[in-house]
TIVOVO-371275 format. One line per field, with one value per residue (C-alpha): residue in three letters; chain; z, x, y. Coordinates in steps of 0.1 Angstrom, whole numbers. Layout:
residu: [ALA, ...]
chaine: [A, ...]
c3: [Z, ...]
c1: [X, ...]
c2: [Y, ...]
This chain:
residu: [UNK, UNK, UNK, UNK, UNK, UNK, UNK, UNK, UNK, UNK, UNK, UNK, UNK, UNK, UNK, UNK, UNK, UNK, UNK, UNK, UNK, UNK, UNK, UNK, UNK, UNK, UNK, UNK, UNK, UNK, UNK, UNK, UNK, UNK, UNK, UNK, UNK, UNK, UNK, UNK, UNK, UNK, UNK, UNK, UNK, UNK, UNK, UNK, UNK, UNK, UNK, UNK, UNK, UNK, UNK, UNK, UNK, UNK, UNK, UNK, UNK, UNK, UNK, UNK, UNK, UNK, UNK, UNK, UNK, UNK, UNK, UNK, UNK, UNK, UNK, UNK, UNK, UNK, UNK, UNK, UNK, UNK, UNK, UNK, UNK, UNK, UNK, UNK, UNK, UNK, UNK, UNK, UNK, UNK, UNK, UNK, UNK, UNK, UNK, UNK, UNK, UNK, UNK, UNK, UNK, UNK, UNK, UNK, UNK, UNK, UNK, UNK, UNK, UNK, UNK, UNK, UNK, UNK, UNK, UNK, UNK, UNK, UNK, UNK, UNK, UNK, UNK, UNK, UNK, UNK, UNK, UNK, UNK, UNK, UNK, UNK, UNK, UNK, UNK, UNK, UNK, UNK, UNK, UNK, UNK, UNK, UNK, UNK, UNK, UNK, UNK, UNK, UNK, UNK, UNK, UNK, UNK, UNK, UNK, UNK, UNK, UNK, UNK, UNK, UNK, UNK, UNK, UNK, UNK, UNK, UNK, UNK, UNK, UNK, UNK, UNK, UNK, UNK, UNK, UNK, UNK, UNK, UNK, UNK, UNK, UNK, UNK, UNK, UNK, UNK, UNK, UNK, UNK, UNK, UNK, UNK, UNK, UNK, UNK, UNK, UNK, UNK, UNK, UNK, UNK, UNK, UNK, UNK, UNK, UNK, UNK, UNK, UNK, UNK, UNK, UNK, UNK, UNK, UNK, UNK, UNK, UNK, UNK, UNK, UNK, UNK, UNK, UNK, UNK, UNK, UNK, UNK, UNK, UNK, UNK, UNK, UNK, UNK, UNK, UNK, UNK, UNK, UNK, UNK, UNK, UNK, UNK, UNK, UNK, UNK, UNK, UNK, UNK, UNK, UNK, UNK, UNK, UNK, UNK, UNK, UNK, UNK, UNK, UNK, UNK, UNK, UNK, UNK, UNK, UNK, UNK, UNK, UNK, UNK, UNK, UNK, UNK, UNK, UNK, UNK, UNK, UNK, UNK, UNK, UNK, UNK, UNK, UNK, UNK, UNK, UNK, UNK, UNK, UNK, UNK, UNK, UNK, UNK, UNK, UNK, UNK, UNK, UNK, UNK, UNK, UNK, UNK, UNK, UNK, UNK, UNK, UNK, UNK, UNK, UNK, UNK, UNK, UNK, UNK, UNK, UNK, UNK, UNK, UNK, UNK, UNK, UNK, UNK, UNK, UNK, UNK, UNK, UNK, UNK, UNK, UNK, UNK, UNK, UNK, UNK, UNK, UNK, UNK, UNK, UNK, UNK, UNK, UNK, UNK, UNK, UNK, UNK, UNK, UNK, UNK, UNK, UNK, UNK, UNK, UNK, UNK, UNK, UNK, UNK, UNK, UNK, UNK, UNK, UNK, UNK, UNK, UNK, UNK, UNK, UNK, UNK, UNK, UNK, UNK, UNK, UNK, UNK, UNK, UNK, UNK, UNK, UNK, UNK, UNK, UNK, UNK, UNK, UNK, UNK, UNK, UNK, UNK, UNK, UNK, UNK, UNK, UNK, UNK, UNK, UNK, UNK, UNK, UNK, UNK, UNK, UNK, UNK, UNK, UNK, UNK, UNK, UNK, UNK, UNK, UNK, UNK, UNK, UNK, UNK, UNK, UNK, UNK, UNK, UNK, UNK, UNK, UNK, UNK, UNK, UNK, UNK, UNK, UNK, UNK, UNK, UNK, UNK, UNK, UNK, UNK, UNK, UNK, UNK, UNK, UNK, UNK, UNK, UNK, UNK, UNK, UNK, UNK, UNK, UNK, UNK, UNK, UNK, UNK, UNK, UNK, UNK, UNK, UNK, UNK, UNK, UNK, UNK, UNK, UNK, UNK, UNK, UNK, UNK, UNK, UNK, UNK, UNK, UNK, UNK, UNK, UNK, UNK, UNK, UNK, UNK, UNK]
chaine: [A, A, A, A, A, A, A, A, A, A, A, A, A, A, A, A, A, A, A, A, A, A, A, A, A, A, A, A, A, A, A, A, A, A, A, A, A, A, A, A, A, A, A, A, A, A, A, A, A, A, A, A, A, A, A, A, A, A, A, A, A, A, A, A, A, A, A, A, A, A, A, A, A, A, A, A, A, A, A, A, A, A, A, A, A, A, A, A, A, A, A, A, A, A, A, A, A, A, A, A, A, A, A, A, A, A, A, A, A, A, A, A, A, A, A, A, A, A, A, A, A, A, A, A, A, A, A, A, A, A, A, A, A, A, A, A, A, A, A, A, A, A, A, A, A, A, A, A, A, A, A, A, A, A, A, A, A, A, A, A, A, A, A, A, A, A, A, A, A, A, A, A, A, A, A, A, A, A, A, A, A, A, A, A, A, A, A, A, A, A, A, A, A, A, A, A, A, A, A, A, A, A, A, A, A, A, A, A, A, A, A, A, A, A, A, A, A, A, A, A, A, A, A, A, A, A, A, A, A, A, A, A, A, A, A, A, A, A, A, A, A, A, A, A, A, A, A, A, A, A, A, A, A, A, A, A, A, A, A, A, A, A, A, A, A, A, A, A, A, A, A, A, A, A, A, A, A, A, A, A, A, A, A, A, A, A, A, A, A, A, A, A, A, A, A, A, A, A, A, A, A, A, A, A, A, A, A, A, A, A, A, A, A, A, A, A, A, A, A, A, A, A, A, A, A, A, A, A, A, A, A, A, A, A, A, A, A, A, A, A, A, A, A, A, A, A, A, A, A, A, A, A, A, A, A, A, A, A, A, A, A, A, A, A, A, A, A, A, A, A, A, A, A, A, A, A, A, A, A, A, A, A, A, A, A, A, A, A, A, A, A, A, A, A, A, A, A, A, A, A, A, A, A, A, A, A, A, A, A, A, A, A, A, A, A, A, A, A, A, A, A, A, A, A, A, A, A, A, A, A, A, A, A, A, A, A, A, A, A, A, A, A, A, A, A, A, A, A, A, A, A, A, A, A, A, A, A, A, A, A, A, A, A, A, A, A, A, A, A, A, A, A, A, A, A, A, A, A, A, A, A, A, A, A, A, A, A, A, A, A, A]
c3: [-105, -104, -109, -131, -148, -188, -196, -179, -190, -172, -175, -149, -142, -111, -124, -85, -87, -118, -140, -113, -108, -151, -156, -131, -148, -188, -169, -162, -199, -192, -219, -211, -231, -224, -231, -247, -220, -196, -229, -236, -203, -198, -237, -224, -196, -222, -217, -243, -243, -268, -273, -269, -299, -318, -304, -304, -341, -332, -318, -286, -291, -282, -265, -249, -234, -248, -251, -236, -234, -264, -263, -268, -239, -213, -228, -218, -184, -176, -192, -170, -180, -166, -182, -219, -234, -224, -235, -272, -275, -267, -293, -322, -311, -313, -274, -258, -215, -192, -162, -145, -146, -128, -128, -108, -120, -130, -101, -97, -59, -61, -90, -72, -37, -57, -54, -87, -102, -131, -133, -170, -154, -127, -154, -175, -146, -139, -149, -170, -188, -154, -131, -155, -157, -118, -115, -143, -130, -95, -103, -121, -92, -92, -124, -126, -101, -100, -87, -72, -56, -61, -30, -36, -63, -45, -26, -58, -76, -52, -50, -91, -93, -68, -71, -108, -98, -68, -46, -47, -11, -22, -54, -29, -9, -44, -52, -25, -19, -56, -52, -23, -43, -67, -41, -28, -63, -70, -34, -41, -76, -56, -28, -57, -80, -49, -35, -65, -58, -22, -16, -22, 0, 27, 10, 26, 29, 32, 29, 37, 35, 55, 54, 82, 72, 102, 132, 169, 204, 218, 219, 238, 269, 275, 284, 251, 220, 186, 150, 124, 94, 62, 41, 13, -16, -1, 6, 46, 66, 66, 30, 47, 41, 79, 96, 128, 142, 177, 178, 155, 158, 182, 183, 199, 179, 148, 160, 168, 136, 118, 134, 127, 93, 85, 102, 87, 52, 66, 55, 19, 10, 42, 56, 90, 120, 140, 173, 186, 218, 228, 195, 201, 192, 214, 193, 157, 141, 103, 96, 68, 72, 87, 112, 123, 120, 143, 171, 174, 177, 204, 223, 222, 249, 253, 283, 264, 232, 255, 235, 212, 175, 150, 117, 91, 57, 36, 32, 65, 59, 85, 100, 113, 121, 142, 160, 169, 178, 207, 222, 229, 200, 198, 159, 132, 100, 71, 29, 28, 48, 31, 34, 60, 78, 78, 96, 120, 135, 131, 161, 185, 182, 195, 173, 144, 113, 83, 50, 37, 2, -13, 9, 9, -22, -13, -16, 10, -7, -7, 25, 52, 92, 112, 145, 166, 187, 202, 170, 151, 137, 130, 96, 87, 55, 69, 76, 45, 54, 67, 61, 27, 36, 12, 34, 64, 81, 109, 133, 160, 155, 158, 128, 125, 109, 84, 106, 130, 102, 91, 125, 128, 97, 114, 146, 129, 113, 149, 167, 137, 151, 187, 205, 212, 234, 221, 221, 202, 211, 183, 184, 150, 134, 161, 183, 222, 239, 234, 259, 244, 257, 282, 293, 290, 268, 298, 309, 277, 279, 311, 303, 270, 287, 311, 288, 274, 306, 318, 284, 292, 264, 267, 258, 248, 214, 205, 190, 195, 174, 189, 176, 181, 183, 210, 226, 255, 259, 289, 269, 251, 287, 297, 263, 264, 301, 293, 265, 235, 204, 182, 180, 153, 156, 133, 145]
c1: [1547, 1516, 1506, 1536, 1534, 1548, 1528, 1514, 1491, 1497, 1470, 1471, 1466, 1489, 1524, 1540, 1565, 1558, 1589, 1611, 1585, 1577, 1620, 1622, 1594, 1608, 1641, 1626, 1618, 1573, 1558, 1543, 1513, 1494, 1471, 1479, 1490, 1509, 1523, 1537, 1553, 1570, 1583, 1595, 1611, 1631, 1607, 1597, 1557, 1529, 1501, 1467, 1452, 1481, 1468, 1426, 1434, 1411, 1423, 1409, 1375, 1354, 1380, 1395, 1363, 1367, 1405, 1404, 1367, 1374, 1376, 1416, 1416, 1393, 1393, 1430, 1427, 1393, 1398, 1408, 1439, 1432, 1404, 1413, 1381, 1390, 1425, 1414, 1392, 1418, 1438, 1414, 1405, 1438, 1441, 1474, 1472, 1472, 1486, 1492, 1470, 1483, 1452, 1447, 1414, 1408, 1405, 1373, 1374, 1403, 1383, 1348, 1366, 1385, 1369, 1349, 1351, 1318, 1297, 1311, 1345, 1329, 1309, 1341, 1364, 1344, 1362, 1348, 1376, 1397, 1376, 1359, 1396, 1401, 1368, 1378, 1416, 1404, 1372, 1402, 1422, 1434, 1452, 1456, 1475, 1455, 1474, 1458, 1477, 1514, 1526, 1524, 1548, 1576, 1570, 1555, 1585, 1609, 1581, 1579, 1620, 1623, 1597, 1589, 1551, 1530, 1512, 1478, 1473, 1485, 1469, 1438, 1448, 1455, 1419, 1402, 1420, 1413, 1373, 1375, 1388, 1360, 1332, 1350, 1347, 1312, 1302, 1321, 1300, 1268, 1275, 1282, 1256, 1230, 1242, 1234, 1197, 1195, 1166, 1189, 1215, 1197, 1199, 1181, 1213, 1246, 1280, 1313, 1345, 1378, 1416, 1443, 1457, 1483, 1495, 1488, 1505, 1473, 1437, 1423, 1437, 1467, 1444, 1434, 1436, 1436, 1440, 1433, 1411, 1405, 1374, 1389, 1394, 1381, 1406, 1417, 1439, 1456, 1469, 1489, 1527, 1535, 1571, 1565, 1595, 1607, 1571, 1542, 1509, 1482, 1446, 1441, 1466, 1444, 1410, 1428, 1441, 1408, 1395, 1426, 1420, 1383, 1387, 1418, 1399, 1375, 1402, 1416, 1411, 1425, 1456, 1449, 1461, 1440, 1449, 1432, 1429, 1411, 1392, 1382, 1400, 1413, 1432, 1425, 1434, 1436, 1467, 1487, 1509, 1514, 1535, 1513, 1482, 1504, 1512, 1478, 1462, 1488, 1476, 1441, 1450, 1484, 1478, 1454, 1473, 1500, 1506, 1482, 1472, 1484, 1473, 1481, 1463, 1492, 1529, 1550, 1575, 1608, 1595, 1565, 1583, 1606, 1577, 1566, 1601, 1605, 1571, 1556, 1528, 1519, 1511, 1518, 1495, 1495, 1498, 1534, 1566, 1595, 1626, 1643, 1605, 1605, 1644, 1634, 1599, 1616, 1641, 1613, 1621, 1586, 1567, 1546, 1543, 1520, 1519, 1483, 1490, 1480, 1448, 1440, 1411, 1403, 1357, 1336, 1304, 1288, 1306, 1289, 1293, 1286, 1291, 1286, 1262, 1253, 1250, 1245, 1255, 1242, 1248, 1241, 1252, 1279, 1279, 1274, 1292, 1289, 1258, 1256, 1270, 1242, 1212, 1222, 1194, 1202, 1169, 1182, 1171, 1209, 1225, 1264, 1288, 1315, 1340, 1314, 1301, 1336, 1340, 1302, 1317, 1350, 1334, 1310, 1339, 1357, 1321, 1314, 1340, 1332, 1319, 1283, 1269, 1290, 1301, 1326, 1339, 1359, 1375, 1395, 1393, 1410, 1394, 1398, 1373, 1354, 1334, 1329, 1308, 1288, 1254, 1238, 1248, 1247, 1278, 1293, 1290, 1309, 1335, 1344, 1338, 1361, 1389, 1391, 1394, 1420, 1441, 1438, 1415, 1389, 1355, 1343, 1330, 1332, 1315, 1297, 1283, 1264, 1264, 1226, 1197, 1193, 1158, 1156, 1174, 1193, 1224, 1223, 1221, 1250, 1273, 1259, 1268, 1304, 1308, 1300, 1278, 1272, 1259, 1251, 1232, 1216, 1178]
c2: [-917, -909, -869, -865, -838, -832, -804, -771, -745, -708, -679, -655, -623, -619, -625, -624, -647, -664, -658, -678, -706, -709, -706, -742, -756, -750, -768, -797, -803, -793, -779, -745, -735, -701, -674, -637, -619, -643, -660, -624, -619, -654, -648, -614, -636, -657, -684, -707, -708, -720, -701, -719, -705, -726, -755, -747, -735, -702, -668, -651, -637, -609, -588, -622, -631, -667, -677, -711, -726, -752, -791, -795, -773, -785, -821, -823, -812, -833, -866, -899, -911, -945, -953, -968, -950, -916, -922, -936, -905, -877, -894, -895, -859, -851, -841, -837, -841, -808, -822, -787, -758, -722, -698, -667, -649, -615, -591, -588, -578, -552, -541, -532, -526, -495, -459, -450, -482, -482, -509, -519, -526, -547, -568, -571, -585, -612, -642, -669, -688, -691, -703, -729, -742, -740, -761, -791, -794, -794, -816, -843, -837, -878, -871, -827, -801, -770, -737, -707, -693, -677, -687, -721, -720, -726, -755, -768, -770, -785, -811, -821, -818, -842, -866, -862, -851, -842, -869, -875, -863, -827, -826, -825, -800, -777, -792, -781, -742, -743, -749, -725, -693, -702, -700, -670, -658, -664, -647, -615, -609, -622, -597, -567, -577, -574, -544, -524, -527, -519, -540, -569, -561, -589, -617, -649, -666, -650, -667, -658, -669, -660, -668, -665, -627, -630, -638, -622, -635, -632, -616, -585, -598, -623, -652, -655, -672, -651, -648, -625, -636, -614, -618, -642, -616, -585, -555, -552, -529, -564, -554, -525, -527, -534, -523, -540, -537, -555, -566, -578, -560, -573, -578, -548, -529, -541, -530, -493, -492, -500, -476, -451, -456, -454, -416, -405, -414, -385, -359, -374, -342, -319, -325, -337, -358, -382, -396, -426, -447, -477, -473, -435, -404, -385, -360, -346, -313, -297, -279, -257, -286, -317, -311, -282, -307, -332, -309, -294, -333, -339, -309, -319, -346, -357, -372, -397, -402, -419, -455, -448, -447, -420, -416, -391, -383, -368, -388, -384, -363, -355, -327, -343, -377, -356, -338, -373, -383, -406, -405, -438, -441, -478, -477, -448, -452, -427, -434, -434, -418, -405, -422, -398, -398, -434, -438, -415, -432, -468, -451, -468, -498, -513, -492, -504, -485, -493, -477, -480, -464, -494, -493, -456, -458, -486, -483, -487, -476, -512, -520, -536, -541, -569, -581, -617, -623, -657, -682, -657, -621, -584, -573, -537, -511, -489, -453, -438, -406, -371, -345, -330, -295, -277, -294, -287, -266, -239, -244, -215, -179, -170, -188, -203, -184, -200, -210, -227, -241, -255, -265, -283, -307, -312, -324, -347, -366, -373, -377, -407, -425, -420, -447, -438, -424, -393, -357, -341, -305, -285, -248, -239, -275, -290, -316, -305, -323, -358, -377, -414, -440, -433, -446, -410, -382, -358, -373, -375, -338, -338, -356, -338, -307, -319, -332, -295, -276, -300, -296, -259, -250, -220, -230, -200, -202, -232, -262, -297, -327, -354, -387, -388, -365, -349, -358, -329, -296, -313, -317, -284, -263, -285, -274, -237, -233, -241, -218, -241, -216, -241, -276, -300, -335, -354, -352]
C-alpha cells in the first residue's frame, strides 16, 4: 500500500513509551536506524538498531550539534518515490528510503521554564537536527510518517501491523501536528530570546499556540461550555499529578488552584499553609510544622475556607492530613504527600488532590499575564515578586520592630494574591483578616477588620499591607482605630 513503511529512523529525547512501540516495529521486520543516545537506549532494550553515523560514514560533531544534517539522511526522507528521477538519484547516491521518522526535540521549554536555568543551557537545547527532520518528513508527507508525539505510538502500530502502512489521510494529520510542534517550537525561543532584553518583550506580533490539557463538565457556571487549553510546550498547573477522585476538577476548581499555587510558591522557603476561596485567600499561617501551619490557616476563617482550596509548601505528611481529616476542602495541592498522608485525604471521596512536585520550580521570571477583552487581549509581565527586605524604608517617626517587620513581608505575600482593591491583616505570621475586592479600599478595610473580629481575633497590635498606595490617610485612621501598628504599601 501506499505509505508502507520498511524503514524507520528514531531520535528522541523523550523515551516515554518508546521501548514498547520500537520492540513492535523490529517485529514487523523495519529497519530501525538512530542517533547516539536513543540508539543506546533501544540497544539497552535488546533492540537491534543502526547507528546513522554508519550510514552518513561521519560521527556526531561538535558535542552532537550535527548528527543527522547529511544528504543520506535527509535525501532519504525528502525524495519522491514516484517520480523516476528522484528514484535514479537516491540510487546512484547510494540513498536508502526513510519512510518513518519518530522525533521529539530537545526540551527546550522545560529547560528555560525551570528556576535558574543559564542562558548557555537555553542556547544549547535548542534543537536544530530534529526539527529540520520534523519539517522534510512532514513537508514529504505523501510518501513519509512523521511522529511527534509519544502518544501516538500506539495507535500507530496497530495501524502498520494491520494494514502494512498508514493512509494517506493520517499521514496528514501526523504532517500537520508535526508542523504545529515546530511553530510551537520556534515561538517558545522567540518569546525567550525577546524577553532577555526587556524592551523586546512587546513584540509587534505575538503568537501563541494552545492544546486541549483536559477535560471539564462545564465552565464557571452550569450553562456553559468549557475546556482547558495549555500553552503548547509551556509548563502548567495542568502538569500536576491529579488524584481526582469521584470527580474530575472543574473550571472553577482550576482557576483556585492557579491561584493556590502561585501563593504557596511565596513560602518555598517557610513552611506554610494557604487557604483559598473564589480565587482569594482566606486563610494562611507559618508554622514549626505543618500541621501547626494547617490549623492556624483554618482558624483565620473557617467559616470561609468551607469547600475551598488548600495548599501546602512542604510534603503532606499524616499528621497534617489527619488535621484536615473529613472537612469538605474542594482541592488539596502541596509537592508531594506521603503514602499514609495520601490514604488518609483520598477518605473524601469528592476531593481532588494534586501533587505539583513536578511543577514546584517551575520559573516564572519571564512569565507573562494576559487576559481577553473584546477581539483582543491585555498582555502584561507578571508580578515580579515581593519588596526587597534591605530597601524597605520606615516613613513614621515610630519605626517597626522585627516581628512587625516579619509580619509586613508575610502580609504582602497573601495581599499579592488578593483581588484588588485589597487589605491584608496579619498578627504572628498568620493571616486573620482580608477584605478583597471592593470598589474602595475603605471598605476593604472594613471588611478584613471585620473577618478578624468575627474569627475572635484581638487586633491589638497588629499589621496591614495594601495592595496599592494609599492616596489619603482615610484608610490608615480606619486600620489604627481598630488596633492595627503597622502598615506597609507600596507607594
Amino acid at each position: 500500500m501506499a505509505g508502507s513503511i520498511k524503514r524507520a529512523l528514531i531520535s528522541v529525547w523523550d523515551k516515554e513509551g518508546l521501548a514498547p512501540f520500537a520492540k513492535e516495529l523490529a517485529s514487523m521486520g523495519i529497519e530501525i536506524i538512530s542517533t547516539g543516545g536513543t540508539a543506546k537506549f533501544l540497544e539497552k532494550q535488546g533492540i537491534a538498531v543502526k547507528e546513522v553515523s554508519t550510514i552518513t560514514g561521519v560521527t556526531e560533531l561538535f558535542d552532537g550539534r550535527v548528527k543527522t544534517l547529511h544528504p543520506k539522511i535527509h535525501g532519504a526522507i525528502l525524495y519522491k518515490r514516484d517520480k523516476k528521477e528522484h528514484v535514479e538519484q537516491a540510487k546512484t547516491a547510494g540513498i536508502e528510503s526513510i519512510d518513518l521518522v519518530v522525533v521529539n526535540l530537545y526540551p527546550f521549554e522545560h529547560v528555560v521554564g525551570r528556576e535558574g536555568t543559564k542562558h548557555e543551557e537555553a542556547i544549547e537545547n535548542i534543537d536544530i537536527g530534529g526539527p529540520a527532520m520534523v519539517r522534510a518528513a512532514a513537508k514529504n508527507h505523501n510518501h513519509v510518517a512523521v511522529v511527534v508525539d509519544p502518544h501516538d505510538y500506539g495507535w500507530l502500530a496497530e495501524e502498520i501491523r494491520k494494514h502494512g502502512g498508514i493512509s494517506d489521510k493520517k499521514r496528514r494529520k501526523l504532517a500537520l501536528k508535526a508542523f504545529a510542534r515546530t511553530s510551537s517550537y520556534d515561538t517558545a525561543i522567540c518569546r525567550y530570546l525577546a524577553a532577555i532584553d526587556k524592551s523586546e518583550l512587546f513584540p509587534a506580533f505575538l503568537e501563541m499556540r494552545f492544546e486541549k490539557a483536559y477535560p471539564l463538565r462545564y465552565g464557571e457556571n452550569p450553562s456553559q461550555q468549557a475546556a482547558a487549553y495549555r500553552i503548547l510546550g509551556r509548563t502548567s498547573i495542568f502538569d500536576a499529578k491529579i488524584y481526582s477522585g469521584s470527580k474530575i476538577m472543574s473550571y472553577n476548581n482550576f482557576l483556585d488552584a492557579d491561584s493556590a499555587f502561585g501563593l504557596i510558591r511565596e513560602f518555598r522557603n517557610d513552611v506554610a499553609t494557604a487557604i483559598l476561596k473564589h480565587n482569594n485567600p482566606c486563610g494562611g499561617a507559618e508554622g514549626k510544622t505543618l500541621e501547626e501551619s494547617y490549623r492556624k490557616a483554618y482558624e483565620s476563617d473557617p467559616e470561609s475556607s468551607f469547600g475551598g482550596i488548600i495548599a501546602f509548601s512542604r510534603k503532606v505528611d499524616a499528621a497534617t492530613a489527619q488535621a484536615v481529616g473529613t472537612r469538605y476542602i474542594e482541592v488539596v495541592l502541596a509537592p508531594g504527600y506521603d503514602d499514609d498522608a495520601l490514604q488518609i485525604l483520598r477518605q473524601r471521596e469528592s476531593r481532588r488532590i494534586l501533587d505539583i512536585s513536578n511543577i514546584w520550580d517551575m520559573s516564572v521570571e519571564r512569565a507573562v499575564n494576559f487576559r481577553y477583552i473584546t477581539g483582543g487581549m491585555l498582555y502584561q509581565g507578571r508580578d515580579p515578586g515581593i519588596y526587597d527586605k534591605d530597601a524597605v524604608q520606615a516613613v513614621s517617626r515610630r519605626k517597626p520592630d522585627q516581628a512587625q517587620l516579619d509580619d509586613a513581608y508575610f502580609a504582602t505575600k497573601f495581599v499579592k494574591h488578593t483581588k484588588s482593591n485589597a487589605i491584608s491583616i496579619v498578627k504572628g505570621l498568620q493571616l486573620i483578616g482580608n477584605g478583597a475586592g471592593q470598589m474602595s479600599r475603605i471598605d476593604s478595610c472594613n471588611i478584613a477588620i471585620d473577618k478578624a473580629k468575627r474569627n475572635g481575633f484581638d487586633l491589638e497590635g497588629t499589621t496591614a499591607a495594601s495592595d496599592a498606595f494609599l492616596p489619603f490617610r482615610d484608610s490608615v485612621d480606619v486600620l489604627a482605630g481598630a488596633g492595627v501598628k503597622c502598615i506597609v504599601q507600596p507607594g
